[in-house]
C-alpha positions, -999 to +999 in steps of 0.1 A: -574-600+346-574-636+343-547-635+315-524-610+340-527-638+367-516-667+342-485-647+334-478-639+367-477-674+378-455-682+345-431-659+357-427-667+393-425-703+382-395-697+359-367-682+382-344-664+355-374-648+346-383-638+379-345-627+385-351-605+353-384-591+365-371-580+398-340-557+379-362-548+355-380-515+358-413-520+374-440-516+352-466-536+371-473-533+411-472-561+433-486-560+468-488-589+489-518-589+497-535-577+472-533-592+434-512-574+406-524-543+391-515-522+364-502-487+377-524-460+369-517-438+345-514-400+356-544-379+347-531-353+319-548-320+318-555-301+287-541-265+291-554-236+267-536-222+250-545-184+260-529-200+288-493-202+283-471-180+286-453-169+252-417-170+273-416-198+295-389-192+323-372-225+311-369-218+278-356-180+279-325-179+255-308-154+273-300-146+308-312-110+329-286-103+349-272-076+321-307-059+323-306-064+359-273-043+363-282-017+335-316-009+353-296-008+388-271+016+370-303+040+358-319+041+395-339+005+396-364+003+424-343-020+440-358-056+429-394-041+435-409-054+401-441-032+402-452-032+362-474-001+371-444+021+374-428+027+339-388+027+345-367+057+331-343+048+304-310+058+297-319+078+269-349+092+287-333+104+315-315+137+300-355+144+291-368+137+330-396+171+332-392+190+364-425+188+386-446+217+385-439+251+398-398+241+400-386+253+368-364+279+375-367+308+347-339+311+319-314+338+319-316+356+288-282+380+287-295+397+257-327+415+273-321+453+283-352+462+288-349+466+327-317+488+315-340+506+288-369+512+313-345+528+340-330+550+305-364+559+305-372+567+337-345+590+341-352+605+313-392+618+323-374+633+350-345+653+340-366+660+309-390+677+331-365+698+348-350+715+319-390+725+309-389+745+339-361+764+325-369+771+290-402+788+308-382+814+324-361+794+351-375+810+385-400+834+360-425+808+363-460+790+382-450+760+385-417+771+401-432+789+425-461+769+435-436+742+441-418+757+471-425+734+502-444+754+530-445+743+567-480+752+577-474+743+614-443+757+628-447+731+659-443+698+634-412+713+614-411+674+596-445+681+577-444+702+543-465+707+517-462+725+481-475+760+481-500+748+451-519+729+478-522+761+501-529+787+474-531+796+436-507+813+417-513+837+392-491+867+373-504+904+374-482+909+345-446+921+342-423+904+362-455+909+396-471+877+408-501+868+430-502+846+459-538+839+469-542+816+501-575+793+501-573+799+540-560+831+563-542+805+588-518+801+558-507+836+549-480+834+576-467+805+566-465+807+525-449+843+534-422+825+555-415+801+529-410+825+501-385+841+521-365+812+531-364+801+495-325+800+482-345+809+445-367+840+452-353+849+490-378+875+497-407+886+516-443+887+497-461+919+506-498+915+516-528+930+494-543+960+511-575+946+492-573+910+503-557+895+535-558+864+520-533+876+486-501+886+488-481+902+457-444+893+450-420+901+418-396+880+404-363+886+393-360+866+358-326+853+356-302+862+337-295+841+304-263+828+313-273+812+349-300+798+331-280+783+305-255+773+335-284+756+350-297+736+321-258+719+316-257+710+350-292+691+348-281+673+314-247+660+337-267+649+361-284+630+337-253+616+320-238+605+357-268+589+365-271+571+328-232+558+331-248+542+371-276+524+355-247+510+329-222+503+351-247+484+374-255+461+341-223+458+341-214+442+373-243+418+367-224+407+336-194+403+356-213+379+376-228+353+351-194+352+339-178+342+370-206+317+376-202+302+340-240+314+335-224+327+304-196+325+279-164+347+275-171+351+238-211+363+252-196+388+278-176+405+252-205+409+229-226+424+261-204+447+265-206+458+230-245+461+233-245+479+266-218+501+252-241+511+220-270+519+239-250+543+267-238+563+234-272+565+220-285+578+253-256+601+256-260+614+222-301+619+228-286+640+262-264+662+241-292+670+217-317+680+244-286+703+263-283+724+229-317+727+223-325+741+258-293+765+255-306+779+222-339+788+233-325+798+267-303+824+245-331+828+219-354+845+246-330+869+259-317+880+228 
């Protein structure tokens, strides 16, 4: 301290090197009332490493406005910077995963099985009709057991088979039995018969049994039953050529809503066209076999 003193009063005493003190930058403080002193030295703190950051802001080579744009462009959260929410990508974007439950299903053209299953369908039923015939036509059980009966004659909407009123048997030749699990429906079955476009006559009660009545069928002739069996195997075709035609409209459809291509439609209708002809050709098969035994019995 003493030797700071002694060059302070060395300087003041020499003026030019006062003058150059005062320009000079000030590396010593002088207060007037207090002596000179050395200017402290600011305190530097050690800083670890683990510390800094790898970046620093002030040395960043490049500027983020271009990212700041591009992640605007993709849908940005709009300067929320929330590291917890990964942002989607350009590239990711054409990959986003609908949520749960929202996927709607994908139309496959190709898949006729609804088409195939109604095919089938009519099929059971028509196929069932022509089994009636090749058993005689009207010469049979099941025919006659399935003429509708109105066992209340005050509730004309109600009907029921005649299987659920009675059993039906043959006595042999062309006679057949009628026997009513109750005597309230006599009267009515016998009603039915007669109103029946197929057998249009009157059942004659048993003088054994009120509760049987005896009727004979006609058998038909060959020819009617043939007749009949042709005209179930069109209905069959007309209703095969609906179910088509209604696949067909629904190809019409995609089409106009670009669900599918031209080139697709065209091959569609190829498809749908094979499997009418295959049905159609099963049909014609089944018409000649039912003919031939039709003509076969009443040779």
């Amino acid at each position: 301290m003493r030797c700071l003193r002694a060059a302070g009063g060395l300087l003041r005493s020499n003026a030019a090197a006062s003058k150059a003190l005062r320009t000079a930058p000030s590396l010593v403080v002088q207060s007037p009332t207090t002596p000179l002193r050395c200017q402290p030295t600011p305190a530097v703190h050690t800083v670890s490493h683990s510390h800094v950051p790898r970046n620093p802001p002030m040395s960043r080579p490049f500027s983020s406005t271009a990212r700041c744009l591009k992640k605007k462009a993709r849908g940005g959260n709009n300067g929320n910077n929330n590291n917890n929410q990964p942002s989607t990508t350009a590239d990711d974007a054409t990959e986003v995963e609908r949520p749960n439950g929202s996927e709607e299903p994908e139309l496959d053209p190709f898949d006729f099985s609804d088409l195939t299953q109604a095919f089938e369908r009519a099929e059971e039923r028509y196929t069932e009709e022509l089994k009636k015939l090749r058993s005689g036509g009207r010469f049979n059980a099941d025919v006659i057991g399935a003429i509708p009966v109105q066992p209340d004659r005050k509730n004309p909407s109600q009907t029921c088979a005649l299987r659920e009123l009675a059993t039906v048997a043959p006595l042999g030749g062309r006679r057949w039995s009628i026997l009513a699990f109750e005597e309230a429906s006599v009267k009515p079955i016998m009603s039915a018969v007669q109103r029946s476009d197929d057998f249009n006559q009157q059942p004659q009660p048993s003088p054994d049994n009120p509760l049987e009545l005896t009727m004979t069928v006609e058998p038909e002739r060959a020819d009617a039953l043939a007749k009949r069996a042709k005209d179930i195997c069109q209905a069959w075709r007309t209703r095969v050529r609906d179910e088509a035609h209604r696949r067909t409209q629904a190809h019409k459809k995609w089409r106009d809503e670009r669900l599918i291509l031209n080139d697709d439609f065209h091959k569609l209708k190829k498809e749908l066209q094979k499997l009418q002809d295959d049905r159609m050709k099963g049909i014609l098969a089944k018409e000649k076999e039912v003919v031939q035994q039709i003509m076969a019995r009443a040779s």
